[in-house]
C-alpha positions in Angstrom: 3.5 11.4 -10.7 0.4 11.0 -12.8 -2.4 8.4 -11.9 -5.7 8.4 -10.3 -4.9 8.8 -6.8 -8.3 8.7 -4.9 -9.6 5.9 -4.8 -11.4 4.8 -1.9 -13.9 8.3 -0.8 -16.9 6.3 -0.5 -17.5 4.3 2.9 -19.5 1.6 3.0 -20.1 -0.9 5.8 -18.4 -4.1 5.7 -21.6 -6.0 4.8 -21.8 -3.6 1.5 -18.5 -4.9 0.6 -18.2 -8.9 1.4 -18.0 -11.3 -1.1 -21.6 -11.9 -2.4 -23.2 -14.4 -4.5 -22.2 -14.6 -8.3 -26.3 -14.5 -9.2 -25.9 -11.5 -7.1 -25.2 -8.1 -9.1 -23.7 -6.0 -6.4 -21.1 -9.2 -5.9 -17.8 -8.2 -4.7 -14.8 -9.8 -3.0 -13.3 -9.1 0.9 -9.7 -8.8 -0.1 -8.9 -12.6 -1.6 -8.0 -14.0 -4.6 -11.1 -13.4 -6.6 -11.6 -16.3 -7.7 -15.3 -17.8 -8.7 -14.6 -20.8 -7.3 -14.5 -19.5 -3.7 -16.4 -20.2 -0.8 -19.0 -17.6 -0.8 -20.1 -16.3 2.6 -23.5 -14.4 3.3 -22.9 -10.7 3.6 -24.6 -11.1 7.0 -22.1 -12.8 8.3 -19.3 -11.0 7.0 -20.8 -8.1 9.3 -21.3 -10.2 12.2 -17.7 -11.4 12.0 -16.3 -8.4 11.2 -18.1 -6.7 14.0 -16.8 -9.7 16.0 -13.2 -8.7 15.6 -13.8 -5.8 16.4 -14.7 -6.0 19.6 -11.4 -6.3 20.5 -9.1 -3.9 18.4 -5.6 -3.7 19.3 -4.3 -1.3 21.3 -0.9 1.0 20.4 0.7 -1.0 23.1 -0.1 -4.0 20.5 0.8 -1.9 17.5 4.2 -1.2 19.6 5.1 -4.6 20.3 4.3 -5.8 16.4 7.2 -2.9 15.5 9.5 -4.3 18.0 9.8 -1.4 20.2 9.8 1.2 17.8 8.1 3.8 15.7 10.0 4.7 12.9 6.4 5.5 11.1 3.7 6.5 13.7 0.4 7.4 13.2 -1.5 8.2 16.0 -5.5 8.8 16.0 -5.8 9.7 12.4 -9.5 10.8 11.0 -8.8 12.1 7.8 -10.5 11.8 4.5 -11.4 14.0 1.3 -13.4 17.1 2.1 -15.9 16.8 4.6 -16.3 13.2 4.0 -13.9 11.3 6.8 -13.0 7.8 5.5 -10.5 6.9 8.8 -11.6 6.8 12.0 -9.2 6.9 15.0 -6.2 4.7 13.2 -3.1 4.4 14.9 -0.2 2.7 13.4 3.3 2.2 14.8 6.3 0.4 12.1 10.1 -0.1 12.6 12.8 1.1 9.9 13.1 -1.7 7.8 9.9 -3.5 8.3 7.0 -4.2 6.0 3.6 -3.8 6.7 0.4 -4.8 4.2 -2.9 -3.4 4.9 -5.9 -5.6 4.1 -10.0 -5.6 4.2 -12.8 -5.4 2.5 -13.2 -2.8 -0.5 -14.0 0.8 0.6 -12.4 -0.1 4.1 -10.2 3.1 4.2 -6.7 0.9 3.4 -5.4 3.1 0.0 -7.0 6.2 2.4 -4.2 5.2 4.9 -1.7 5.7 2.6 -2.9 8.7 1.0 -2.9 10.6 4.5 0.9 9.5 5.0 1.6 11.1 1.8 -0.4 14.2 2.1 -3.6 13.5 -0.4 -6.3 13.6 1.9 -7.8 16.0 4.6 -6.8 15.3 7.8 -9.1 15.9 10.8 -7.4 14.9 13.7 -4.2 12.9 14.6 -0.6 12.9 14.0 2.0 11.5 11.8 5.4 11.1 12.3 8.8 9.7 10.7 11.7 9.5 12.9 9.8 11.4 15.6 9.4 14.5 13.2 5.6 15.2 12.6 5.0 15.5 9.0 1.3 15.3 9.3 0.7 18.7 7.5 3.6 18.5 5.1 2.6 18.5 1.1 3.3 15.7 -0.9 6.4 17.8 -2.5 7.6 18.1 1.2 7.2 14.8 2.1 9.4 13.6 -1.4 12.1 15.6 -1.0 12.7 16.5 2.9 10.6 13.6 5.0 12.3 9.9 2.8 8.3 9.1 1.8 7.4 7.8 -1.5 4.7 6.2 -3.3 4.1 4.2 -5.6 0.4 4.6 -7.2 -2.2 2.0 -7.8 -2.5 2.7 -11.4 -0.3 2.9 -14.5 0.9 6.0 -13.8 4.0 6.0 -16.6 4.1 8.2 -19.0 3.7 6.0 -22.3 5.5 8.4 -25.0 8.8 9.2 -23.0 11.7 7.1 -22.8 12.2 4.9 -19.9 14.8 7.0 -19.0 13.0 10.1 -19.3 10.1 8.7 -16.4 13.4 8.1 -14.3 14.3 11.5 -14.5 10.4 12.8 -13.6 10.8 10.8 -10.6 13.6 13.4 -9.4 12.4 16.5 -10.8 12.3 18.0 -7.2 16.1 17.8 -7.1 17.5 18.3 -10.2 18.4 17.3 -13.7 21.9 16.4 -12.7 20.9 14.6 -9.6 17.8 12.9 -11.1 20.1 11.4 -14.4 22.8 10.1 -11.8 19.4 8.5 -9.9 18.5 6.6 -12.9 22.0 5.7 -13.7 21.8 3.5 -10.6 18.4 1.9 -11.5 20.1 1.2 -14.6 22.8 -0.2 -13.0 20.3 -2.8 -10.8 17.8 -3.5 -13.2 19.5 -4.5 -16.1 16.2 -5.2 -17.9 15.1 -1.4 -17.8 18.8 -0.3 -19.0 17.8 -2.3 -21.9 15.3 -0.5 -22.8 16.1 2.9 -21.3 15.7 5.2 -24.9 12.1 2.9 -25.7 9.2 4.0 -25.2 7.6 3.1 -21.5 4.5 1.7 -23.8 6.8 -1.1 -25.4 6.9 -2.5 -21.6 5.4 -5.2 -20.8 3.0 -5.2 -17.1 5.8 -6.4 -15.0 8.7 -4.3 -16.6 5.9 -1.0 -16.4 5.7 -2.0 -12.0 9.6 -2.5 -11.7 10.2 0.9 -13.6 6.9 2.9 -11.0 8.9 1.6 -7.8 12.3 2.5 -9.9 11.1 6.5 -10.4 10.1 6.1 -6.9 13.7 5.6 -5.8 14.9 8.2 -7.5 14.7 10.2 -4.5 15.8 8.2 -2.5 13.4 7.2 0.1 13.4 5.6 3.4 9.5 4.7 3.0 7.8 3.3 0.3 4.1 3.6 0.0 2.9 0.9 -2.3 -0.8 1.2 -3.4 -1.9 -2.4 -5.1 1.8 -3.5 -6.5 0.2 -6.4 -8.2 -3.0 -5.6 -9.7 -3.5 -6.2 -13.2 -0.2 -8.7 -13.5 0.4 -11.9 -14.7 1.6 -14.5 -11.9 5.4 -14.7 -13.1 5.5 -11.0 -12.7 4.1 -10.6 -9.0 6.3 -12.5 -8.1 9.2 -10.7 -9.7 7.4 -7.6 -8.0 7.5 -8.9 -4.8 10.7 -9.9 -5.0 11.9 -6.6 -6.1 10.2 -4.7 -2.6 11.6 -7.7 -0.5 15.5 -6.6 -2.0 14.7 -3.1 -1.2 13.3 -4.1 2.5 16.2 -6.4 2.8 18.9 -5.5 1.4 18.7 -1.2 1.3 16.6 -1.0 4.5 13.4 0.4 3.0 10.3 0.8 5.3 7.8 -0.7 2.7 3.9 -0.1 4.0 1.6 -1.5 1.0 -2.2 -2.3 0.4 -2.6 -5.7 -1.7 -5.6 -7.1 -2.9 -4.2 -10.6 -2.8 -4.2 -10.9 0.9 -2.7 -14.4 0.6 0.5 -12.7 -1.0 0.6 -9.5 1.0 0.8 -11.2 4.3 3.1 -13.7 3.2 5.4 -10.7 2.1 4.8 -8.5 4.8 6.4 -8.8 8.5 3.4 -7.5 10.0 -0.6 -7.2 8.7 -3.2 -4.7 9.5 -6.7 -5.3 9.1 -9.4 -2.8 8.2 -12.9 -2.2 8.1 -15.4 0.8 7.8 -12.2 3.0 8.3 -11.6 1.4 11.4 -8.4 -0.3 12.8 -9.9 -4.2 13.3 -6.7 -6.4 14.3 -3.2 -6.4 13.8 -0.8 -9.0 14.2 2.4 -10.6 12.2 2.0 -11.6 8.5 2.4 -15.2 9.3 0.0 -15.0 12.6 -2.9 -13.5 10.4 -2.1 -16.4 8.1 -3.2 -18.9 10.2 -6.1 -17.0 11.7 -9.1 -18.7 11.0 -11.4 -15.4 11.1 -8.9 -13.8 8.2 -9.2 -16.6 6.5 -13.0 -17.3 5.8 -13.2 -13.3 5.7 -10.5 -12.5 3.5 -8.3 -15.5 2.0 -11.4 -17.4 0.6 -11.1 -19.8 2.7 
């Protein structure tokens, strides 16, 4: 499971991290498209807004109603961060099995922190996680692979470029076994036709798109009810995201995966996911369907460029 995997141990206030001038050196984008062609709002009134919305955070009754009832996936007030240094402040979340959820903000907001603590890579200070009403809060990541259903998927290129594809399938299932790990990839093969092709190739012959499909594939391996998916299409070309995307929204679909993910494309997160969480300063902001934050006016001057 190589990659960088924290990511996000600096806090900064939402006004350190709006979208700033281009003349400006310390520019940086909210959580849009990047583009230069943007609007380009004045970091004082990123804060002012921000702070707006948060004025009235939602409550876990809110989160409750999002998931339909349920909890399959609850966090419930969660400061945790990486040594003494907390990054989340009191963040509750509540999803159903089967549901998707994308986390979105400004850089530095805590979102890739959320998913870190679900997984067991941070230090948690208060607060409690739970799958299926177990509490896995203090579980290691090992734990949470092989006897909680959690995997994740990291934000970098975390294949390892001089094995075979099939050889990074097998990693994926090194916790239970040769034999079970080469029957796991078996089946990826048998979905993805495009990594069978290419399953005794090296994983650096792949191109950007076929390196993400075979990450979420080792991911699988195991099995997992929840996927944690950090970034899924940074660094791609537009024809693959969308094959990315398409890929997660089989797995939600079609195998029941609980998918919780932090995008950088907002636009494209929300439209993917059922439900969107908003972030800022490590603090739960607003929280509402993918389609409702859509059309919110707030998310999008802040955070859709536009």
């Amino acid at each position: 499971m190589g990659g960088r995997v924290i990511d996000e141990p600096r806090r900064e206030t939402p006004a350190a991290t709006a979208r700033r001038p281009a003349s400006d050196p310390r520019r940086a984008h909210a959580g849009g498209s990047g583009d230069p062609g943007e609007a380009v709002i004045s970091v004082d009134e990123v804060a002012r807004e921000v702070g707006r919305i948060a004025a009235d955070r939602p409550s876990v009754a809110d989160l409750q109603r999002l998931a339909g009832g349920d909890g399959y996936l609850r966090i419930d007030g969660l400061r945790a961060g990486y040594g003494r240094m907390e990054v989340l402040h009191d963040v509750s979340l509540r999803i159903a099995r089967g549901q998707s959820l994308c986390l979105i903000g400004p850089n530095g907001a805590g979102k890739s922190t959320v998913l870190h603590s679900v997984f067991g890579f941070t230090t948690i200070m208060a607060g409690t996680i739970a799958i299926d009403g177990r509490d896995v809060t203090r579980l290691s990541p090992n734990e949470k692979l092989r006897s909680a259903g959690i995997a994740y998927v990291l934000q970098d290129n975390s294949v390892f470029p001089d094995m075979t594809v099939e050889e990074n399938l097998w990693m994926g299932g090194y916790l239970a076994g040769h034999a079970q790990a080469k029957a796991a990839a078996g089946r990826v093969f048998d979905r993805y036709p495009r990594l069978a092709e290419r399953r005794r190739q090296p994983a650096k012959v792949l191109s950007g798109g076929e390196r993400r499909l075979l990450e979420i594939s080792r991911a699988l391996v195991m099995e997992p009810d929840v996927l944690l998916v950090d970034e899924p299409s940074i660094g791609l070309e537009p024809r693959f995201i969308d094959m990315v995307f398409d890929i997660l929204g089989d797995l939600q679909r079609n195998e029941g995966k609980t998918v919780v993910m932090v995008e950088q494309n907002a636009k494209k997160g929300l439209e993917f996911a059922d439900i969107g969480y908003v972030l800022a300063s490590g603090v739960l902001v607003k929280a509402d369907t993918g389609d409702r934050l859509l059309q919110d006016p707030d998310i999008g001057r802040l955070f859709l460029g536009g």
